[in-house]
N, C-alpha and C positions, 0 to 999 in steps of 0.2 A: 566395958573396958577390958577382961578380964578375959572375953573374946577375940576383941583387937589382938591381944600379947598371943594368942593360939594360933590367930594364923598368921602373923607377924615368926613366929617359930619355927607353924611348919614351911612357909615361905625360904625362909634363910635354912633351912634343912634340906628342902628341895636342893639349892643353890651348891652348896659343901657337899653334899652326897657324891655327885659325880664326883670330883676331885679327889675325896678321900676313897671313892673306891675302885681309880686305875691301877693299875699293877703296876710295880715298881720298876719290873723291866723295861715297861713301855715309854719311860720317860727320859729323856737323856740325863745322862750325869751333867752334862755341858751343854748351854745352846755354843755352836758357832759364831762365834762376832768376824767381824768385816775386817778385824786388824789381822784376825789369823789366816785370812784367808790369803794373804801376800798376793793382791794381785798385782799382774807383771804387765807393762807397757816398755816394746819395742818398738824405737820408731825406727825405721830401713832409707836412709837415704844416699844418695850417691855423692861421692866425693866433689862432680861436678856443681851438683846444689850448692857444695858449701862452698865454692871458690866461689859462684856467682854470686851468694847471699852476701861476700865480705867483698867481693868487688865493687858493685854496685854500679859495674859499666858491662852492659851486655854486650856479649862478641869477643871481650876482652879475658883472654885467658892468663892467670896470674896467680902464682901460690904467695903463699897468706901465712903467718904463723900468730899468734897470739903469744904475746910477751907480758910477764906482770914488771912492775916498775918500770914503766918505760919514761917520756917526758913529751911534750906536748909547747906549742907556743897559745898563749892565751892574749887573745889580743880585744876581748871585753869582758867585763864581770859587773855586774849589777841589784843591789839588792832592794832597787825602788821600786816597789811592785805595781807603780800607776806606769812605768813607762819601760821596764825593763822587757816583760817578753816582745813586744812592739819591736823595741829598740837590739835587742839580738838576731831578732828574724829578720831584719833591715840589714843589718852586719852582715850576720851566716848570708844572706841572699847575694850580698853587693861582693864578697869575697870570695865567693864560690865564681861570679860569673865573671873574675878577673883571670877564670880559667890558668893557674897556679902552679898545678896538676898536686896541690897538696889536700886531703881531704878535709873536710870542714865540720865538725861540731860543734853543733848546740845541742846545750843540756840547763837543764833547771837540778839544782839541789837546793832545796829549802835551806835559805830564803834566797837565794843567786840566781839569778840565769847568766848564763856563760856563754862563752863563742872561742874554740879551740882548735889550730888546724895544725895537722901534721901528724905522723906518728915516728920516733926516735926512739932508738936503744940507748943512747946516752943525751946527756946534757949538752957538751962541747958539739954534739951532732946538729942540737935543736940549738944551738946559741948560734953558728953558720947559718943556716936556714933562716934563724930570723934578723941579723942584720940584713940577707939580702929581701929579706920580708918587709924591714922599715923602708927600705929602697924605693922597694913598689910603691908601699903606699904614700909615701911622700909625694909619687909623682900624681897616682892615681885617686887613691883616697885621702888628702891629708888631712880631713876631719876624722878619723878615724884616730890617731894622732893625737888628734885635741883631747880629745875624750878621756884619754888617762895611757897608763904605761902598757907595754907591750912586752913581755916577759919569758920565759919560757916555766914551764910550772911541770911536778911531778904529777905521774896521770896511773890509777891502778892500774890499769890492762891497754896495752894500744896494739892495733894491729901492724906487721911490718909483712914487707915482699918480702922474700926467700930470694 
């Protein structure tokens, strides 16, 4: 037993020797971490990218500004979750291909899926826009209608032409 602990000792002496006999200089004060190293990501794109990206119609050359508070007409909202994303994608589809020339979003926020078209600087902007919005779809869609109200609703950020 008394063996075992002997070289159980000089084992673990082995071990610590190196360590305890680097020089002091040799060792940094500091490792480097990855926060201080600040690394920097430029991404270089052209102005034209971003007109395309917010267009979403190729060919079509169009300035864009990003507005916060802007207002929106919201013409579903649902928070059934057996029939709602179905039932959006049905909308946004059917609404888009009444070609409007107003843009169309669907979004989901927990627990809603929504269908919003338009983008407005004011309210009295998006309340014009959507009576002649009830217009259409009275002709075109009028189950769209049945479904519930059609409104116009504040939206964070909408994009608008210049």
């Amino acid at each position: 037993m008394e063996r075992i602990r002997y070289i159980l000792l000089i084992g673990l002496m082995c071990l610590v020797w190196p360590v305890m006999a680097q020089d002091a200089d040799s060792i940094p004060a500091r490792l480097p971490l990855f926060e201080e190293m600040e690394p920097e990501v430029e991404v270089h794109q052209s102005e034209s990218v971003n007109q395309l990206l917010l267009s979403r119609t190729m060919g079509v050359e169009r300035k864009y500004e990003a507005v916060k508070n802007g207002f929106r007409i919201q013409i579903y909202s649902s928070n059934d979750q057996r029939v709602a994303a179905r039932e959006s994608s049905d909308i946004a589809e059917k609404v888009r291909n009444l070609n409007l020339g107003l843009d169309v979003y669907r979004t989901y926020n927990a627990p809603f899926w929504r269908v919003r078209v338009g983008n407005f600087r004011t309210q009295d902007e998006a309340n014009e826009v959507m009576d002649e919005l009830k217009d259409v779809l009275q002709k075109q869609l009028p189950e769209l209608l049945e479904t519930g109200g059609i409104y116009t609703v504040h939206d964070e950020e909408v994009v608008l032409m210049k």
